[in-house]
DRENTOR-716623 format. One line per 4 residues: for each residue x, y, z of C-alpha. Coordinates in Angstrom, 3 decimals. Example, Ala and Ser with C-alpha at 12.3 -4.5 7.8 and 13.67 -1.06 7.14 Angstrom:
<sites>
12.300,-4.500,7.800  13.670,-1.060,7.140
</sites>
This chain:
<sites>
0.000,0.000,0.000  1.436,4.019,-0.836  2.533,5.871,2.244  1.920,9.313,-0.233
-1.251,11.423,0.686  -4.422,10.013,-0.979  -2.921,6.857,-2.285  -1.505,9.078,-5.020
2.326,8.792,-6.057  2.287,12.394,-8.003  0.779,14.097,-4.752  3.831,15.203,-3.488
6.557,16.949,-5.561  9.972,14.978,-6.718  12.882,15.371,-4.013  15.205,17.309,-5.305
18.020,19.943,-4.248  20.948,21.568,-5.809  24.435,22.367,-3.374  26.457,25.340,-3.912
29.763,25.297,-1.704  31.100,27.960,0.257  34.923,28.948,1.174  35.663,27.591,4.712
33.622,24.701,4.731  29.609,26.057,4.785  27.623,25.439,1.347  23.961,26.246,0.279
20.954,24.108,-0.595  18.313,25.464,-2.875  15.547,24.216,-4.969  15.920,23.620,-8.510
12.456,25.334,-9.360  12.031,28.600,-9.765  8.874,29.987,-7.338  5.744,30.494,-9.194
4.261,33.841,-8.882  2.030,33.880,-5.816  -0.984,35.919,-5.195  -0.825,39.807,-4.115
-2.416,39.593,-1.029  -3.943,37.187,1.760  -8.030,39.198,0.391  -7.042,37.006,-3.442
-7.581,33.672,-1.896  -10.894,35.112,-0.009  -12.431,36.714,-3.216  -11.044,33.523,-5.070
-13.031,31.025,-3.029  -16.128,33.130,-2.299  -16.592,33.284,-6.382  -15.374,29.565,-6.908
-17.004,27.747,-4.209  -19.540,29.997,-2.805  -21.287,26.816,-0.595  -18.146,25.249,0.436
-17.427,25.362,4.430  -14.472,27.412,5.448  -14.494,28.189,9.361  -16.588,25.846,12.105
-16.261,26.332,15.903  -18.298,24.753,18.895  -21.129,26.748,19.392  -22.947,26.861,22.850
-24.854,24.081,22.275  -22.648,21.722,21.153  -22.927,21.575,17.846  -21.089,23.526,14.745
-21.319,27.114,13.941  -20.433,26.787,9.717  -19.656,29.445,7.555  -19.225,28.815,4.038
-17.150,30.883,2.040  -19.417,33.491,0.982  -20.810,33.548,4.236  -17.394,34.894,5.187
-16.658,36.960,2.266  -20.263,38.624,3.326  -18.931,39.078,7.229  -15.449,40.240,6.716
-17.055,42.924,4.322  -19.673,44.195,6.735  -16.613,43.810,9.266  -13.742,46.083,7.015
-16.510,48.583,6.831  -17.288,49.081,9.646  -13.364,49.641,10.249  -13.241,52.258,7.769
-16.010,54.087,9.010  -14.482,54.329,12.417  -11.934,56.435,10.754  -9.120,54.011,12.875
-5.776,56.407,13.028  -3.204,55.068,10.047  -0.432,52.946,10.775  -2.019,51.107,13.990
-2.838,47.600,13.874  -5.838,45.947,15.035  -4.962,43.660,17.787  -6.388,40.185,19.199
-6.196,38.999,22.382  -8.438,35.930,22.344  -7.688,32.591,21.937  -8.914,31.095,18.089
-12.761,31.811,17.373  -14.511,32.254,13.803  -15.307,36.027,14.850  -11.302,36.205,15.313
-10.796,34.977,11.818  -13.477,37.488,10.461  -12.129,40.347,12.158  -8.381,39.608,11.002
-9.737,39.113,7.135  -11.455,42.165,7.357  -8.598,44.094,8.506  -6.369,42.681,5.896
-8.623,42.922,3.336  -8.631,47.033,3.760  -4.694,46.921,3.435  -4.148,46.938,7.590
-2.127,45.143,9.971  -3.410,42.408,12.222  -1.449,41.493,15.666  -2.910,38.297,17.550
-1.257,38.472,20.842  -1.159,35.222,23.006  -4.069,35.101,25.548  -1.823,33.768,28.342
-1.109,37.437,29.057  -4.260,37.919,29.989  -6.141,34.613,30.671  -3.044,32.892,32.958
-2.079,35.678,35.327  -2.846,38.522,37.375  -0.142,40.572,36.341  -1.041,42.855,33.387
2.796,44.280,33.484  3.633,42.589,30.238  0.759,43.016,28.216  0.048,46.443,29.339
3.687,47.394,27.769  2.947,44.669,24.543  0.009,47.433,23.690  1.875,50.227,24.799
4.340,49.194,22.298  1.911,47.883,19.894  -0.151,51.472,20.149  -3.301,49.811,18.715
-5.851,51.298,16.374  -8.800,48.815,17.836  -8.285,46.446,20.775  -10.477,43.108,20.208
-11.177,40.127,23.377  -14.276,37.308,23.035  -15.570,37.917,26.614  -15.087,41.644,28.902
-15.527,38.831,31.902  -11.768,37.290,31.455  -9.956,39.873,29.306  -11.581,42.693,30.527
-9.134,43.018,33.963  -6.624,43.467,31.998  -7.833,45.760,29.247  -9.790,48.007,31.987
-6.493,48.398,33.723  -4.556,49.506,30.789  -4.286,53.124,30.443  -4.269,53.221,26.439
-7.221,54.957,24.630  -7.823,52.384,21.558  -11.471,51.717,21.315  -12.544,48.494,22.557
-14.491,45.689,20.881  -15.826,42.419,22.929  -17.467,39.322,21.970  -19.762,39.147,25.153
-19.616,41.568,28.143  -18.655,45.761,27.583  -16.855,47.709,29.437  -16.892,51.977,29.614
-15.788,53.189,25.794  -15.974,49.218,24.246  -18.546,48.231,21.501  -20.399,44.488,21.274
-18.083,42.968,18.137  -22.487,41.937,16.740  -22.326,45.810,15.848  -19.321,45.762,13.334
-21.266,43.147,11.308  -24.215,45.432,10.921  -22.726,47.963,8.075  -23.426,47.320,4.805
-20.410,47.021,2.852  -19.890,50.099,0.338  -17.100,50.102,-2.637  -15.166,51.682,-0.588
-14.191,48.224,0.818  -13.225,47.227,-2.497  -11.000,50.550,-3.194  -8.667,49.949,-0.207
-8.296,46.119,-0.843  -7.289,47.080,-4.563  -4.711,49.288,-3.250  -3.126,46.521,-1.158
0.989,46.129,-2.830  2.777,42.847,-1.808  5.029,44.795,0.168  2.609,46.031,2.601
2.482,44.735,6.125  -0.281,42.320,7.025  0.294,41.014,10.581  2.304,41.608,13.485
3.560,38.021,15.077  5.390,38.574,18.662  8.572,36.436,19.130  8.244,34.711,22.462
9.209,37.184,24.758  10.916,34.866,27.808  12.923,37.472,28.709  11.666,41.410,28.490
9.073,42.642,26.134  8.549,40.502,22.845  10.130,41.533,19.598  7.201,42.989,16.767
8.036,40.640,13.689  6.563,42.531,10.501  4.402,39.910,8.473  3.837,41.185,4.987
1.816,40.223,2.088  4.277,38.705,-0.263  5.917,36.640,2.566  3.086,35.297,3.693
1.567,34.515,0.069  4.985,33.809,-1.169  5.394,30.648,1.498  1.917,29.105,0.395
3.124,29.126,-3.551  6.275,27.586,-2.435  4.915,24.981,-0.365  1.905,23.873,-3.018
4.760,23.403,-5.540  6.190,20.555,-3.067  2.617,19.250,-2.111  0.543,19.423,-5.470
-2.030,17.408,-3.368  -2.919,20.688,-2.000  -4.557,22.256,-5.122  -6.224,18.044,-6.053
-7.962,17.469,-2.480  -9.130,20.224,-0.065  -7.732,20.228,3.475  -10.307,19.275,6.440
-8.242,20.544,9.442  -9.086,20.469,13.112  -6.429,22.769,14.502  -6.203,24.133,18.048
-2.169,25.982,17.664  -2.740,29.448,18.127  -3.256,32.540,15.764  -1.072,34.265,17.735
1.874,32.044,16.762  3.220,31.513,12.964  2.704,27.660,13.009  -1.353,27.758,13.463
-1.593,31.359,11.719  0.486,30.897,8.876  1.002,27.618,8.304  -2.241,25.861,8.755
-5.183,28.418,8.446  -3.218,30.149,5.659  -2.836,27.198,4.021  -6.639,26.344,4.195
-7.317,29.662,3.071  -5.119,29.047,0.221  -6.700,25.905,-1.434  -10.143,26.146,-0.438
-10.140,23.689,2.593  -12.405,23.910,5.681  -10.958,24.477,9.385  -12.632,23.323,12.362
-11.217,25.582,15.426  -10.909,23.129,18.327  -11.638,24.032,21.919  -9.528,21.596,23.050
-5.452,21.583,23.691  -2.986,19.611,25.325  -3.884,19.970,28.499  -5.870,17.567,31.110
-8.989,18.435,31.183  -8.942,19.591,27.597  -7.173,17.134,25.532  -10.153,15.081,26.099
-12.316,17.775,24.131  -10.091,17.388,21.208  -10.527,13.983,20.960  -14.088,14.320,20.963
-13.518,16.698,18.063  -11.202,14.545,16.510  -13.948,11.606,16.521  -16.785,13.890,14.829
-14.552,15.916,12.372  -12.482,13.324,11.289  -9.775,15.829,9.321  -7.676,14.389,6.458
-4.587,15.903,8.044  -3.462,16.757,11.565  -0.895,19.702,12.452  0.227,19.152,16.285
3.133,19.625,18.477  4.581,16.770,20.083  3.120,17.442,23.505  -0.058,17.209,21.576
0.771,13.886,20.038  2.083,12.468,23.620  -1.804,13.797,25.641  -3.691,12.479,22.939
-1.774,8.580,22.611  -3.141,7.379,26.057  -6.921,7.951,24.662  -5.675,6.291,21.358
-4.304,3.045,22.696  -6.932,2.173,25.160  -9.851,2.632,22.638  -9.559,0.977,19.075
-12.995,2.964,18.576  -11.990,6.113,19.223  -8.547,5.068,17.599  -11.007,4.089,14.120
-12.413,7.678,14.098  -9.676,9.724,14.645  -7.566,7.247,11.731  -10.378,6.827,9.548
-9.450,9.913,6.866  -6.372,10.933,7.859  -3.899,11.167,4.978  -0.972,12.328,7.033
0.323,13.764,10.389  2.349,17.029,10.492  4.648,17.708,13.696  6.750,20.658,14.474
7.471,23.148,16.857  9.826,20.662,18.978  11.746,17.574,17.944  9.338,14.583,17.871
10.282,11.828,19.754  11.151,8.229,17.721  9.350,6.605,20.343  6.211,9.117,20.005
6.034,8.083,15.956  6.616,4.430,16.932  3.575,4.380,18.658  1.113,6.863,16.544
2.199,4.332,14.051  1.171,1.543,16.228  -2.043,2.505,16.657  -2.811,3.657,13.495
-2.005,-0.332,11.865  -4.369,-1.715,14.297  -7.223,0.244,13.162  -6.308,0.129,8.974
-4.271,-1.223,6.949  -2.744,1.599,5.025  0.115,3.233,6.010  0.116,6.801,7.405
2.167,9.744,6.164  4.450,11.138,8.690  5.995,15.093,7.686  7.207,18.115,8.857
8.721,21.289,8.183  10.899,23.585,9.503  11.111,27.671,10.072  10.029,30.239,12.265
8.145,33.560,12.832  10.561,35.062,10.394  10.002,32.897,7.574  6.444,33.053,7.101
6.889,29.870,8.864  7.979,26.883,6.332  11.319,27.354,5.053  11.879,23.995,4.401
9.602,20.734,3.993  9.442,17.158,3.643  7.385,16.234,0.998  7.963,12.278,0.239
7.951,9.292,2.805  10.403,9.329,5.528  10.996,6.266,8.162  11.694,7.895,10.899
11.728,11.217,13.263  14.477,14.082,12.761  14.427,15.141,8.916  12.504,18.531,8.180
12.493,18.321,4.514  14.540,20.258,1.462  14.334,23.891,0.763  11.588,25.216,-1.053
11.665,26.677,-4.510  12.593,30.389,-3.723  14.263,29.172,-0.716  18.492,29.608,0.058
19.630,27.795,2.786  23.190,28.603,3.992  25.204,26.522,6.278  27.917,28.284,8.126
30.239,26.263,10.394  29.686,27.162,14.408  31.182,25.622,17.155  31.207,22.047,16.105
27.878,22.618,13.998  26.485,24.064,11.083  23.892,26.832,11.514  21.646,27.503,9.144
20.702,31.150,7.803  17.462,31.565,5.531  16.631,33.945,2.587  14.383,33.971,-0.277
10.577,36.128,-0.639  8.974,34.419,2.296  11.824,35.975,5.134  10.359,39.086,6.636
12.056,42.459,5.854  12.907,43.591,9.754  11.362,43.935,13.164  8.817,46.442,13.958
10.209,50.258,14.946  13.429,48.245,15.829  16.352,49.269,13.330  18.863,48.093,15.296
17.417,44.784,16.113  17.045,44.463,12.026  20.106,44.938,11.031  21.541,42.163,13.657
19.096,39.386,12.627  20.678,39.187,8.748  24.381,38.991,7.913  26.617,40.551,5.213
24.762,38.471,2.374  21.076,39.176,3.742  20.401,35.478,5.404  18.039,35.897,8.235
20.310,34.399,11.404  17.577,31.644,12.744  20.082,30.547,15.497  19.400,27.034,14.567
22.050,24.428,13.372  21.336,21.479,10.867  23.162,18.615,8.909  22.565,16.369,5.564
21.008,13.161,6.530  23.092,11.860,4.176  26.549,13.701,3.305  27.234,11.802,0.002
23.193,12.636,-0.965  22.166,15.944,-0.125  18.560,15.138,-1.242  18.021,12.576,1.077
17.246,16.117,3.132  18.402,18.115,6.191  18.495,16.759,10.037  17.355,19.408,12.095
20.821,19.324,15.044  19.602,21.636,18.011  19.301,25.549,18.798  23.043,27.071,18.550
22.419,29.156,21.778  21.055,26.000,23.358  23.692,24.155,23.893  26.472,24.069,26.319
29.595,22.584,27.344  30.733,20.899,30.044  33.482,21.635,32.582  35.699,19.202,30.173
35.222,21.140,27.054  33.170,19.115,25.620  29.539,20.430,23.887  26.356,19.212,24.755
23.660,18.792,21.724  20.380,19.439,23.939  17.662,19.048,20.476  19.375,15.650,19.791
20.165,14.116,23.663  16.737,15.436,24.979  15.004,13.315,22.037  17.031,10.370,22.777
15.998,10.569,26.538  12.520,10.994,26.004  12.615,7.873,23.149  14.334,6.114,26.230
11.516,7.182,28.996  8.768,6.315,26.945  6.198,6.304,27.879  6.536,7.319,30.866
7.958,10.193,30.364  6.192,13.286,28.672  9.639,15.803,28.460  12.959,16.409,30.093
14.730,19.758,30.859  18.378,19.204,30.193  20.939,20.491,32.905  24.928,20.632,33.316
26.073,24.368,32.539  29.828,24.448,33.017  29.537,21.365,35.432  31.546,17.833,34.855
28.220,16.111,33.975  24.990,16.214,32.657  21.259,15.808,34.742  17.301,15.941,33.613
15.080,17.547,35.261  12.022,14.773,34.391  8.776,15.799,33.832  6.278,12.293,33.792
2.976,11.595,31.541  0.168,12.204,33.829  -0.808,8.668,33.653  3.074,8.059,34.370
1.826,10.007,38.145  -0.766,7.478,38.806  2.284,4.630,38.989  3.986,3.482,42.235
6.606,5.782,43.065  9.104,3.476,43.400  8.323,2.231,39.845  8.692,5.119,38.475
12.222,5.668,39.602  12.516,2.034,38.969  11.674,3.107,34.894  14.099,6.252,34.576
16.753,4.641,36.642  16.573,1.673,34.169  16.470,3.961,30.749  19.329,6.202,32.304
21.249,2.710,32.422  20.136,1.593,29.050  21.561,5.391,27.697  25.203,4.977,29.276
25.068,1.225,27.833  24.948,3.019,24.405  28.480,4.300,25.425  27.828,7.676,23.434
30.068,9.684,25.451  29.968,12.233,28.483  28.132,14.960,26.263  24.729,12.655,25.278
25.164,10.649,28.642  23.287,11.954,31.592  23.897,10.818,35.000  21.134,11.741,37.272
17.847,12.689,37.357  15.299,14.327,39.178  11.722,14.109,38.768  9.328,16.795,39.255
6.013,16.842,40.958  4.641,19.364,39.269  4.210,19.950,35.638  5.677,22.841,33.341
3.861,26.236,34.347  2.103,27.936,30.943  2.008,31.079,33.362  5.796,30.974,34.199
6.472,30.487,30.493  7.630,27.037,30.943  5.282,25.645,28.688  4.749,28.122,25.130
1.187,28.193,24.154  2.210,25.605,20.858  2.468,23.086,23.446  6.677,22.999,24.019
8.871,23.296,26.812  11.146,26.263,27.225  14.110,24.993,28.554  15.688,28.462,29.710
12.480,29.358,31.541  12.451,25.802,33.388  15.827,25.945,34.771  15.543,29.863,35.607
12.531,28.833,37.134  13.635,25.451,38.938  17.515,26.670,39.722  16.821,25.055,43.360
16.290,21.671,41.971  19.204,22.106,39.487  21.274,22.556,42.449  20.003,19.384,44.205
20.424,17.391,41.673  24.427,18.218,41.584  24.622,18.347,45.699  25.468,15.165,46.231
23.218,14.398,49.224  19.420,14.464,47.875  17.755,11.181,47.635  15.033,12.375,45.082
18.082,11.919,42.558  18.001,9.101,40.510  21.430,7.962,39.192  21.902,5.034,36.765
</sites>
């Protein structure tokens, strides 16, 4: 049976790649293909689809009911037009985005259409600001430094602390609830759309900006990464020329990753947008208590593709294994499964591949991709069967991909039409992110799978800042040794925190499944102790050995950053956060550490 998307061999493009060395070692990959022109603006594909497929479903969301709230395609065309006009008639100041703070919602989508479609700048900022803290501090200086035209939330009840503390002037628009000077977000869909809706989209150039995407922000305020037109149409063209399945067979998505990060923005609703596919926003996550609503999504959607993160994949297995039903539903039309925003796990494929033979008999297709907020996101992808975990795929057509030599490793730089042209208001921070030949510095370091056959793709090897070296000298490769521990915890073991910063050894900080917590305690050290031995039997060396480990009791903190809201750990935040159990695990005299 074919492992390509749809049982169809010409689905995905040929893999191919051309190498150009460099002086000193470094070379470049490219695509052969030139890029095919891509459309001016993100309001093309809307106007496309509302003329082409008028009745077709575009944007679903749990309603509260329980059922679906569907709008078609023209049904969306009709509210993002009512929506940009009423924008234009509030006469917003120029140069001011409209900003987001809500998690993903159908109204969201409308508003952000709208708002591009008039040639203005949407900013989605993460709802953790608001939702997971008391402590308006940061986003209270994100808007400050945003300076808003329009503020947007869902509900006044859980954004409005925040946004009725701030002391910016933006007009504010709610889904439910009001506060003094805010608007119900029911009234902006009462205008009747004039031409002058039409007038501003046709002055839209490729060059202008269309959204605002915040970098991460763990330490100070979060850099303002411009998001223009041509990037962000540019990537889509690039990627369809790899996966021609794209323009044969329409993309059902359920997708909970964020609008306010590239990955769910970008990547997957652009992507929908793009081709004419329908996106069902889920109200789950990875999260207990929450994963379990997107399995019940899962089971009544039944998407032909699934974007996740690996946490994602590891909350949703449990549910998977222990119910060949629910297994059956989720497998039934899924052409392929998509993972990125942290290394997956061997053993995490292993056993999504698992379940997915007991319940039918053809194989799945396992890809990924690789990028950031920067590139629009994809800057490379895999688009033909791989066997196992670690490879994110070839350039794309358009695509450069430079490979300097760094401290043992080869980071990787980026340019082509889909890298963004600078950081918001931030000169100085622009200039630093490119070097002398214009490649976009990602800060991430890759190798060839296969040195003699560059096209067998690129290995993703680790963050360059990430890593560390011991007291000996020696460098530690956190990506690939935090992969390797997790493959040798499972599954047990949902992600580990890698430790040994100018020290003579390396230690985990060990953070178990939740069914993992319902174990005997003494079994559970009995299962790390046993996988740390199994590790130093591999005899890799002191730099991908660790020695000890400490579990931890409680899980990574979303509202101490620990967790990002795509569902990955941040190492830096977990060890500034945990420095006291760093220190135990080195003192010597703890007996929570587990050694092998």
């Amino acid at each position: 049976m074919t492992a390509f998307p749809f049982a169809d061999p010409a689905s995905l493009a040929p893999r191919r790649t051309v190498r150009r060395d460099l002086p000193g070692g470094g070379f470049i990959l490219s695509h052969p293909d030139p890029l095919q022109p891509p459309v001016r603006c993100i309001g093309d594909w809307l106007e496309q689809w509302a003329r082409a497929t008028p009745g077709a479903l575009f944007l679903a969301e749990r309603d509260a009911s329980g059922g679906w709230r569907r709008m078609t395609y023209a049904q969306v065309r009709n509210a993002a037009g009512r929506v940009a006009q009423s924008l234009l008639d509030m006469q917003l100041p120029p140069g001011k985005p409209v900003v987001v703070l809500s998690d993903n919602s159908v109204d969201a989508a409308l508003l952000g259409l709208a708002t591009m479609h008039i040639g203005r700048a949407i900013c989605t900022v993460s709802s953790a600001y608001c939702r997971l803290t008391k402590d308006y501090a940061k986003i209270h200086g994100i808007l400050d430094a945003l300076d808003p035209a329009l503020v947007y939330a869902s509900d006044a009840a859980v954004y409005g602390p925040a946004l009725g503390t701030w002391s910016g002037t933006a007009p504010l628009v709610f889904g439910t609830g009001s506060l003094p000077r805010s608007q119900p977000f029911s009234l902006l869909l009462e205008a009747n759309e004039t031409p002058a809706v039409l007038q501003a989209f046709a002055a839209i150039r490729p060059d202008d900006h269309a959204k605002y995407l915040l970098t991460s922000g763990s330490t100070g305020l979060p850099k303002v990464v411009v998001n223009t037109h041509r990037m962000l149409c540019a990537n889509q063209q690039q990627v369809a020329q790899v996966w021609p399945f794209l323009d044969r067979h329409p993309l059902v998505l359920l997708d909970w990753l964020p609008w306010s990060h590239t990955f769910g923005a970008n990547h997957n609703l652009n992507m929908v947008l793009a081709h004419g596919g329908s996106l069902y926003v889920d109200d789950g996550r990875p999260a207990p208590g929450l994963v379990e609503k997107t399995l019940r999504n899962l089971r009544e959607v039944k998407p032909n593709f699934y974007f996740n993160v690996p946490r994602g994949f590891d909350m949703l297995l449990p549910f998977l294994e222990q119910d060949d039903a629910a297994a059956r539903d989720v497998f039934e039309r899924l052409e392929g499964v998509f993972y990125a925003g942290a290394a997956l796990p061997q053993s995490l494929w292993q056993r999504l591949e698992a379940v997915a033979c007991k319940v039918r008999a053809r194989p799945l297709w396992f890809t990924s991709a690789w990028g950031s907020t920067e590139t629009s996101p994809a800057a490379t992808e895999v688009h033909w069967p791989i066997a196992r975990a670690g490879c994110i795929g070839l350039p794309l057509p358009g695509v450069e991909l430079k490979f300097v030599p760094n401290g043992g490793k080869l980071e990787m730089r980026v340019r082509g039409p889909n890298v963004f042209p600078g950081y918001r208001n931030a000169p100085e921070l622009t200039a630093s992110a490119f070097d002398e030949d214009g490649f976009y510095l990602i800060g991430d370091a890759g190798k060839l799978v296969d040195e003699a056959d560059p096209a067998q793709g690129v290995a993703f090897d680790g963050r360059v800042a990430e890593d560390f070296k011991l007291t000996s000298g020696t460098w530690v490769n956190v990506g690939m040794l935090r992969t390797r521990v997790v493959t040798a915890m499972a599954p047990h073991v949902a992600d580990v925190v890698v430790t040994g910063h100018d020290r003579e050894d390396i230690g985990l900080l060990v953070f178990p499944t939740v069914p993992a917590k319902s174990l005997p305690a003494q079994a559970l050290r009995a299962h790390v102790q046993a996988a740390l031995r199994a590790l130093a039997a591999e005899g890799a060396g002191s730099a991908q050995t660790p020695t000890r480990a400490l579990l931890q009791d409680e899980p990574p903190s979303p509202d101490a950053g620990e967790i990002t809201d795509k569902g990955y750990i941040n190492q830096r935040a977990v060890l500034v956060r945990r420095q006291a159990d760093v220190e135990a695990l080195y003192a010597g005299a703890d007996a929570r550490v587990i050694r092998p």
